[in-house]
TORKOL-4160 file (C-alpha; in steps of 0.2 Angstrom, whole numbers, padded with zeros to 4 digits, m for minus):
252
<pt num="1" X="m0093" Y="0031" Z="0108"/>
<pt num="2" X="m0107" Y="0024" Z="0121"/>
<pt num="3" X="m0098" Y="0019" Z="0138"/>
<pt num="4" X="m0104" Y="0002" Z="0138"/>
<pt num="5" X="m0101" Y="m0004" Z="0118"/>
<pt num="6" X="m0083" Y="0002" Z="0126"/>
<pt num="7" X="m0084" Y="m0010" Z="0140"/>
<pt num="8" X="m0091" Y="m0024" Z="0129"/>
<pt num="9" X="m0078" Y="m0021" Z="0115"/>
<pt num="10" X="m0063" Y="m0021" Z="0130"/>
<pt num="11" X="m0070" Y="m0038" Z="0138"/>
<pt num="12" X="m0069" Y="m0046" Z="0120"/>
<pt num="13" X="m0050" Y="m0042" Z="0120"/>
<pt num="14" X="m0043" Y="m0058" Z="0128"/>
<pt num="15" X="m0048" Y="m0064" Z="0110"/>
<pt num="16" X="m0034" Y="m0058" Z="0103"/>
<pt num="17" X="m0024" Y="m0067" Z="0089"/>
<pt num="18" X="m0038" Y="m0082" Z="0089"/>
<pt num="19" X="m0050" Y="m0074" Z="0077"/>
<pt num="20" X="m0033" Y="m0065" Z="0066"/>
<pt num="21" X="m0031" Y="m0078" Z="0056"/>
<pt num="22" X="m0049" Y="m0079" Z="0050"/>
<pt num="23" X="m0049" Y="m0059" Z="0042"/>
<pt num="24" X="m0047" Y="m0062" Z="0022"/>
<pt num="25" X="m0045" Y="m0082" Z="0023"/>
<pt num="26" X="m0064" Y="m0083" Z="0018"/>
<pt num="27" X="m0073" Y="m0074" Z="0004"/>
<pt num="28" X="m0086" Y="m0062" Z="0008"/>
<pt num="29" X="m0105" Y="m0064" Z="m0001"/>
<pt num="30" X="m0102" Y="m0047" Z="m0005"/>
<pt num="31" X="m0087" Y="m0045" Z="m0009"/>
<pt num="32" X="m0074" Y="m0050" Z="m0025"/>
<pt num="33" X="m0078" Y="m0062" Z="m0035"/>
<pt num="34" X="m0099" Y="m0059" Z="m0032"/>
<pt num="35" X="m0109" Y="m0052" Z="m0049"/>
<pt num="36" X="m0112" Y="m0037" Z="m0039"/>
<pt num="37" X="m0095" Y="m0034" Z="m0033"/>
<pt num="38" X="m0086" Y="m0017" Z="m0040"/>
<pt num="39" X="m0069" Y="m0012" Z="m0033"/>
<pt num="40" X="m0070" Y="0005" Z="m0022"/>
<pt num="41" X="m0085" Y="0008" Z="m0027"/>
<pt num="42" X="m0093" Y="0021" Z="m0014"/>
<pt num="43" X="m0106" Y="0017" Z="m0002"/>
<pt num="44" X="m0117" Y="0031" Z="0006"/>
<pt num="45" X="m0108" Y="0028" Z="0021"/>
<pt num="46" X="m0091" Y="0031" Z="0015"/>
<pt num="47" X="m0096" Y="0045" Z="0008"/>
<pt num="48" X="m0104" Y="0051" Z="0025"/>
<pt num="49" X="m0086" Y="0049" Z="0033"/>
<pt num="50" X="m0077" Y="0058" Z="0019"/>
<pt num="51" X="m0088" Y="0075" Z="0019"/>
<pt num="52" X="m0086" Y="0074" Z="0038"/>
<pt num="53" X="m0069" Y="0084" Z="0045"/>
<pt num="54" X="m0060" Y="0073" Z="0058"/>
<pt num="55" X="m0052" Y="0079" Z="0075"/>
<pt num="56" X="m0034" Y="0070" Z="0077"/>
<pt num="57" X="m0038" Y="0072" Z="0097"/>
<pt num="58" X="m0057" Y="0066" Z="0095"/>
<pt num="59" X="m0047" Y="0051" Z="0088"/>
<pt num="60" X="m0035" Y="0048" Z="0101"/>
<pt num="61" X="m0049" Y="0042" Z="0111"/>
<pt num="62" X="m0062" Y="0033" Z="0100"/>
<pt num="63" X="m0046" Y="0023" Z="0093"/>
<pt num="64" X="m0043" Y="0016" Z="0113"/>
<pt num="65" X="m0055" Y="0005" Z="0109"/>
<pt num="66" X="m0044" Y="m0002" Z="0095"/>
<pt num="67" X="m0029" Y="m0002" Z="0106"/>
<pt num="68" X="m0029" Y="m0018" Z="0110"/>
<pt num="69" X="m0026" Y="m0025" Z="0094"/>
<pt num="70" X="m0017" Y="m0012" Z="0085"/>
<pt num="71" X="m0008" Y="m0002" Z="0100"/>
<pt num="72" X="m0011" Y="0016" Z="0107"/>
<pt num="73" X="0003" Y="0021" Z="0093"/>
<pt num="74" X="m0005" Y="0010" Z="0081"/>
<pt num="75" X="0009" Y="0000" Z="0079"/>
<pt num="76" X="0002" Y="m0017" Z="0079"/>
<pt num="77" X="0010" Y="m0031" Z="0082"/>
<pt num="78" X="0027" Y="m0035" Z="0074"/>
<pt num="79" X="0023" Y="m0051" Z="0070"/>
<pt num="80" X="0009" Y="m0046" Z="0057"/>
<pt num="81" X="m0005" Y="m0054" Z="0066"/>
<pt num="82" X="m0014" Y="m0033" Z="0066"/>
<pt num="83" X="m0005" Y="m0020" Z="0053"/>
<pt num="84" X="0005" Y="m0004" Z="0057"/>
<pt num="85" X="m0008" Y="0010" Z="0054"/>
<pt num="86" X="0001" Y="0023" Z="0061"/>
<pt num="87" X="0004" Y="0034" Z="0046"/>
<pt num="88" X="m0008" Y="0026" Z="0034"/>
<pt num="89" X="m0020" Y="0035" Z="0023"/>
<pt num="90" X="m0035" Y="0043" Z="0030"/>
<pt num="91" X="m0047" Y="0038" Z="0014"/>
<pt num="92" X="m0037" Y="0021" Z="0017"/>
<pt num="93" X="m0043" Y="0018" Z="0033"/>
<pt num="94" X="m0059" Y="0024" Z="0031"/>
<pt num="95" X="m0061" Y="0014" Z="0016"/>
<pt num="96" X="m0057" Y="m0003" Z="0026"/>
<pt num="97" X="m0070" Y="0003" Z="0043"/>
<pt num="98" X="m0085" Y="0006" Z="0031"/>
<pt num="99" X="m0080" Y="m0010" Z="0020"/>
<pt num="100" X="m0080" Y="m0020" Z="0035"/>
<pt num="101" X="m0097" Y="m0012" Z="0041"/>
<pt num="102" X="m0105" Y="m0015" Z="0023"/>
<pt num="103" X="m0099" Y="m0033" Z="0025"/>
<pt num="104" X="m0088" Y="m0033" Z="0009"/>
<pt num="105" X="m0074" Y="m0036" Z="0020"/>
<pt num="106" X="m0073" Y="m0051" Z="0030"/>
<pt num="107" X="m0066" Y="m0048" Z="0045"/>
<pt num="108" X="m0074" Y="m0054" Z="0061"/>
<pt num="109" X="m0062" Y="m0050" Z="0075"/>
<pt num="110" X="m0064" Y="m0030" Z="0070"/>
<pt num="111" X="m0082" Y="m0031" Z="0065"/>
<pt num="112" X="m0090" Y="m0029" Z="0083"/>
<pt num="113" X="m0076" Y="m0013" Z="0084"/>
<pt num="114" X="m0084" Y="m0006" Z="0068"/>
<pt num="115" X="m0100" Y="m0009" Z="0071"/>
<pt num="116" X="m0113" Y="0007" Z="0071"/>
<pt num="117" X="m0115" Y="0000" Z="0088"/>
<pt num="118" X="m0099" Y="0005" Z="0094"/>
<pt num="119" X="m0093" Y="0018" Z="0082"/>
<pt num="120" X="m0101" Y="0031" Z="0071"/>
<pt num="121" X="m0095" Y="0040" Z="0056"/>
<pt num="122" X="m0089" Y="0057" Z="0065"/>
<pt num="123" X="m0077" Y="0044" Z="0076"/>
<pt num="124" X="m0073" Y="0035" Z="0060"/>
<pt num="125" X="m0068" Y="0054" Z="0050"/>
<pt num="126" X="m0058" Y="0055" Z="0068"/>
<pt num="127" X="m0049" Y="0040" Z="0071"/>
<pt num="128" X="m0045" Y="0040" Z="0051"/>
<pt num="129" X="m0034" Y="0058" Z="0055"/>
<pt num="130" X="m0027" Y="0053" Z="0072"/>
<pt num="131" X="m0020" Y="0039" Z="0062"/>
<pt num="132" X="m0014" Y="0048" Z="0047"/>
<pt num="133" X="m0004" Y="0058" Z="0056"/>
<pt num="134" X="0004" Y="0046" Z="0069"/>
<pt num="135" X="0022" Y="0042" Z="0069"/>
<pt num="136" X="0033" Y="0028" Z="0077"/>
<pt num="137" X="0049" Y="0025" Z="0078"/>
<pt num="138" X="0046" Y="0006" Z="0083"/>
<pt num="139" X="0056" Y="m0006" Z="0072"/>
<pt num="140" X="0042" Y="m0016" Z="0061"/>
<pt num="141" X="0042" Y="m0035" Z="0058"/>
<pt num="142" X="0052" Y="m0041" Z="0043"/>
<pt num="143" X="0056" Y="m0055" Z="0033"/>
<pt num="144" X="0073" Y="m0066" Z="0033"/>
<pt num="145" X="0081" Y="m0056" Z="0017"/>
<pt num="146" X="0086" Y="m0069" Z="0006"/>
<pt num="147" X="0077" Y="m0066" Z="m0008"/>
<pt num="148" X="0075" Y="m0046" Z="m0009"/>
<pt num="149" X="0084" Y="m0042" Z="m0028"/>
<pt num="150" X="0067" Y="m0053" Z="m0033"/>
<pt num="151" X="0056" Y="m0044" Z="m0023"/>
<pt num="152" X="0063" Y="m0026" Z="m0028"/>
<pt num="153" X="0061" Y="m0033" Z="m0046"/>
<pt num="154" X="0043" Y="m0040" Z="m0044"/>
<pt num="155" X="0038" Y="m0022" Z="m0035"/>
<pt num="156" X="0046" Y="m0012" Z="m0047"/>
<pt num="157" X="0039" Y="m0023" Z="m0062"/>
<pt num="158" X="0021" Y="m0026" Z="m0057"/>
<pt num="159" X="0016" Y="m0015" Z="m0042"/>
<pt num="160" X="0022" Y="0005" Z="m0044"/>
<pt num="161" X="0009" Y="0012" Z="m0052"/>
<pt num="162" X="m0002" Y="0011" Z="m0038"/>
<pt num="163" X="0008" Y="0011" Z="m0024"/>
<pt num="164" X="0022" Y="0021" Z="m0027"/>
<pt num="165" X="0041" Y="0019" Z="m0032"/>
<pt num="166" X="0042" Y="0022" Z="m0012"/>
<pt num="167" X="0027" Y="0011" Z="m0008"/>
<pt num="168" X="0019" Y="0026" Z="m0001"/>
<pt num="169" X="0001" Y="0023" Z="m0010"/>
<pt num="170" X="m0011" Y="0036" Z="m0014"/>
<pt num="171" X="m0023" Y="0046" Z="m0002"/>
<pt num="172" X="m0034" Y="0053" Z="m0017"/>
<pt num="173" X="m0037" Y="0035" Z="m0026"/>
<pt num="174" X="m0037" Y="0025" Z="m0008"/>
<pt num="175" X="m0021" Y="0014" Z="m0015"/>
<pt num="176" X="m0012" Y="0011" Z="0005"/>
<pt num="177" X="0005" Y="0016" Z="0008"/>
<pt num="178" X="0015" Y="m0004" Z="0010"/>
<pt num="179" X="0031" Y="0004" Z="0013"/>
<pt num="180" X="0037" Y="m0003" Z="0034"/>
<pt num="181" X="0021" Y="m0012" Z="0034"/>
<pt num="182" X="0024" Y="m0030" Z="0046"/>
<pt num="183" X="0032" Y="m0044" Z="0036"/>
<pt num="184" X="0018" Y="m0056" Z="0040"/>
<pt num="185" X="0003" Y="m0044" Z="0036"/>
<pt num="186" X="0008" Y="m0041" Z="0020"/>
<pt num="187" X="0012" Y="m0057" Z="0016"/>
<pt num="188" X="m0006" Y="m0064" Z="0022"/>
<pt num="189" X="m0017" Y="m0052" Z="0013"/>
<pt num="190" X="m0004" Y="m0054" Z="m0004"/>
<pt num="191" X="m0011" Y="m0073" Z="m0003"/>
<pt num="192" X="m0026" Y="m0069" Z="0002"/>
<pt num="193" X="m0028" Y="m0057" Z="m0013"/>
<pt num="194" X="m0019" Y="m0069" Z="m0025"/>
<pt num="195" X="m0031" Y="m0083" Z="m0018"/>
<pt num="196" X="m0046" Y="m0072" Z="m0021"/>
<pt num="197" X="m0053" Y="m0072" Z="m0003"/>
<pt num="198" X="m0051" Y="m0054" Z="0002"/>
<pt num="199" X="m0065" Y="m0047" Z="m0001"/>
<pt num="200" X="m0060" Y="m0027" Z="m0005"/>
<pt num="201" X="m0046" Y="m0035" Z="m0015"/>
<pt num="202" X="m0044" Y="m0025" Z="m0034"/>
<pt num="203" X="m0047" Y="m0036" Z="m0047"/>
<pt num="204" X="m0030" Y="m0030" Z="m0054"/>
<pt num="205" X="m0021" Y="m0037" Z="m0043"/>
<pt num="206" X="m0029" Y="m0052" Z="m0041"/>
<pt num="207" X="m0023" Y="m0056" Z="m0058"/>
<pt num="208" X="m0006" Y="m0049" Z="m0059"/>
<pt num="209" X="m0002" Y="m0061" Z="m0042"/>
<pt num="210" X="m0010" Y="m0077" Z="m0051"/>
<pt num="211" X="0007" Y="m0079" Z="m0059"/>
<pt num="212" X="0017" Y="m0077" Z="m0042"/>
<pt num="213" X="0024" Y="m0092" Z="m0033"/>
<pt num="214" X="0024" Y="m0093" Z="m0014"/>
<pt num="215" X="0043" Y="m0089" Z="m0014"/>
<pt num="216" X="0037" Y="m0072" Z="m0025"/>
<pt num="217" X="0027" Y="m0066" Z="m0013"/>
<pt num="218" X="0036" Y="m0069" Z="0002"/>
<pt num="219" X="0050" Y="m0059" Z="m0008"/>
<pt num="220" X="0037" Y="m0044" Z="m0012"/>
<pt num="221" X="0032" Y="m0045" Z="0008"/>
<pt num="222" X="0050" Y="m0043" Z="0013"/>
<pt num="223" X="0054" Y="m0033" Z="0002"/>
<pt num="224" X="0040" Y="m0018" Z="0006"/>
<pt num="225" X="0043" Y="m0021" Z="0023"/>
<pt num="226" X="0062" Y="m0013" Z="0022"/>
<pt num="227" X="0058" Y="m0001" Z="0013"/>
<pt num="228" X="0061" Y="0016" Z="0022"/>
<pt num="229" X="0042" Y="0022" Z="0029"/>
<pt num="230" X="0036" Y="0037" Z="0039"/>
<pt num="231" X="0037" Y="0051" Z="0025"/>
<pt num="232" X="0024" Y="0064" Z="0027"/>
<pt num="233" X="0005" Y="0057" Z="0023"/>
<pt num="234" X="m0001" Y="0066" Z="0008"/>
<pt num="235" X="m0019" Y="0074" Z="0015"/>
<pt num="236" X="m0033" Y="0077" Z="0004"/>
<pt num="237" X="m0042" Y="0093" Z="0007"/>
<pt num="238" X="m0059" Y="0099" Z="0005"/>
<pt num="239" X="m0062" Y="0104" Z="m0014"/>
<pt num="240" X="m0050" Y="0089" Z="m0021"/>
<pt num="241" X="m0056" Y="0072" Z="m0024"/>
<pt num="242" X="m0056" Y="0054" Z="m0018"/>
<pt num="243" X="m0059" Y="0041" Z="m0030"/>
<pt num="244" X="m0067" Y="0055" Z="m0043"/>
<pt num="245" X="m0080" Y="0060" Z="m0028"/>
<pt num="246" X="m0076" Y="0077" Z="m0024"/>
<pt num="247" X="m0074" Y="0077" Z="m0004"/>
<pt num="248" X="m0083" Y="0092" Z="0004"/>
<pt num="249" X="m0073" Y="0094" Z="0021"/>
<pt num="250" X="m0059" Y="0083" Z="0024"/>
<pt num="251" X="m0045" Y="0086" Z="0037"/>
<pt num="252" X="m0041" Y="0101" Z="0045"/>
């Protein structure tokens, strides 16, 4: 990463939480609900990343200029307002840089981060592994815990079978893992995805959330963010596929 996008991107920190609140809340030309929109369908540029084999220590440093946001031990912040990635899928967080880059995710705090002016695709494959692999002990945001025999029921019921009886997700079909994720992440993209304004959102689960009331949701969110998180990230290697593309040289 050129020395002086760095400086620029750090000067631009002061933002903060002021532009959080616009990521998802408005749809994307690109994105769902647009005749040309199909979910997780690769770009040439994801597929760039996933041949490419990241570097966990290359990663460490190209995700400083993401630290400010989502922490050195990408934590985020407790209150939602930037997700945990620590542990998150690499094919996960590659899917949300390139999306953003492609426009298809609207997201304008992170999009001068994950420009091609300030990040390329080896740093991409890189900071996708250092994350992967990162753990924190830090406690994560919840929710008040009235309502989480609903929740359990609604996940259980409706959510599963792409993300796990754990929440853990899927590396190889780029489902995330929303076990110990911030209470109020996952309850603003679950509105924004029932709302139709996130513009990587599945069309699945746009409509199994049209029938979710607010009090739903909010039970869905709190309870995904007590379930137990940090068990070992599954990690797809070269030879095995992500999405049906077969990946050429993944992680070491």
């Amino acid at each position: 990463m050129k020395l002086l996008s760095l400086t620029v991107l750090l000067a631009l920190l002061p933002m903060g939480s002021a532009l959080a609140d616009a990521v998802d809340a408005a749809k994307s030309p690109q994105g769902y609900g647009s005749k040309a929109y199909v979910w997780n369908r690769m770009n040439p540029e994801q597929i760039d990343v996933l041949r490419k084999s990241g570097d966990a220590a290359r990663g460490r440093e190209a995700f400083r200029a993401c630290s400010g946001c989502h922490k050195p031990d990408g934590f985020g912040l407790i209150d939602g307002t930037y997700p945990k990635l620590a542990g998150q899928h690499a094919a996960v967080i590659v899917k949300q840089v390139t999306d953003v880059r492609a426009g298809i995710r609207a997201n304008p705090k992170m999009a001068p981060f994950a420009s091609r002016h300030a990040v390329n695709t080896q740093e991409i494959a890189d900071i996708a592994v250092f994350l992967a692999a990162q753990r924190t002990a830090r406690e994560n945001g919840k929710g008040p815990g009235e309502r989480l025999s609903r929740g359990e029921e609604l996940y259980k019921k409706g959510c599963t079978t792409c993300h796990g009886e754990r929440g853990q997700g899927s590396e190889a079909r780029i489902y995330p893992a929303v076990a110990a994720q911030h209470y109020g992440y996952l309850l603003r993209e679950l509105e924004h995805i029932k709302g139709g304004t996130r513009g990587n959102a599945h069309p699945r689960m746009v409509r199994a959330l049209r029938g979710y009331s607010a009090g739903d949701l909010a039970a869905v969110a709190d309870y995904l963010s007590r379930m137990p998180g940090g068990e070992p990230t599954p990690v797809v290697q070269a030879g095995e596929t992500v999405n049906d593309f077969p990946v050429v040289a993944r992680l070491p």
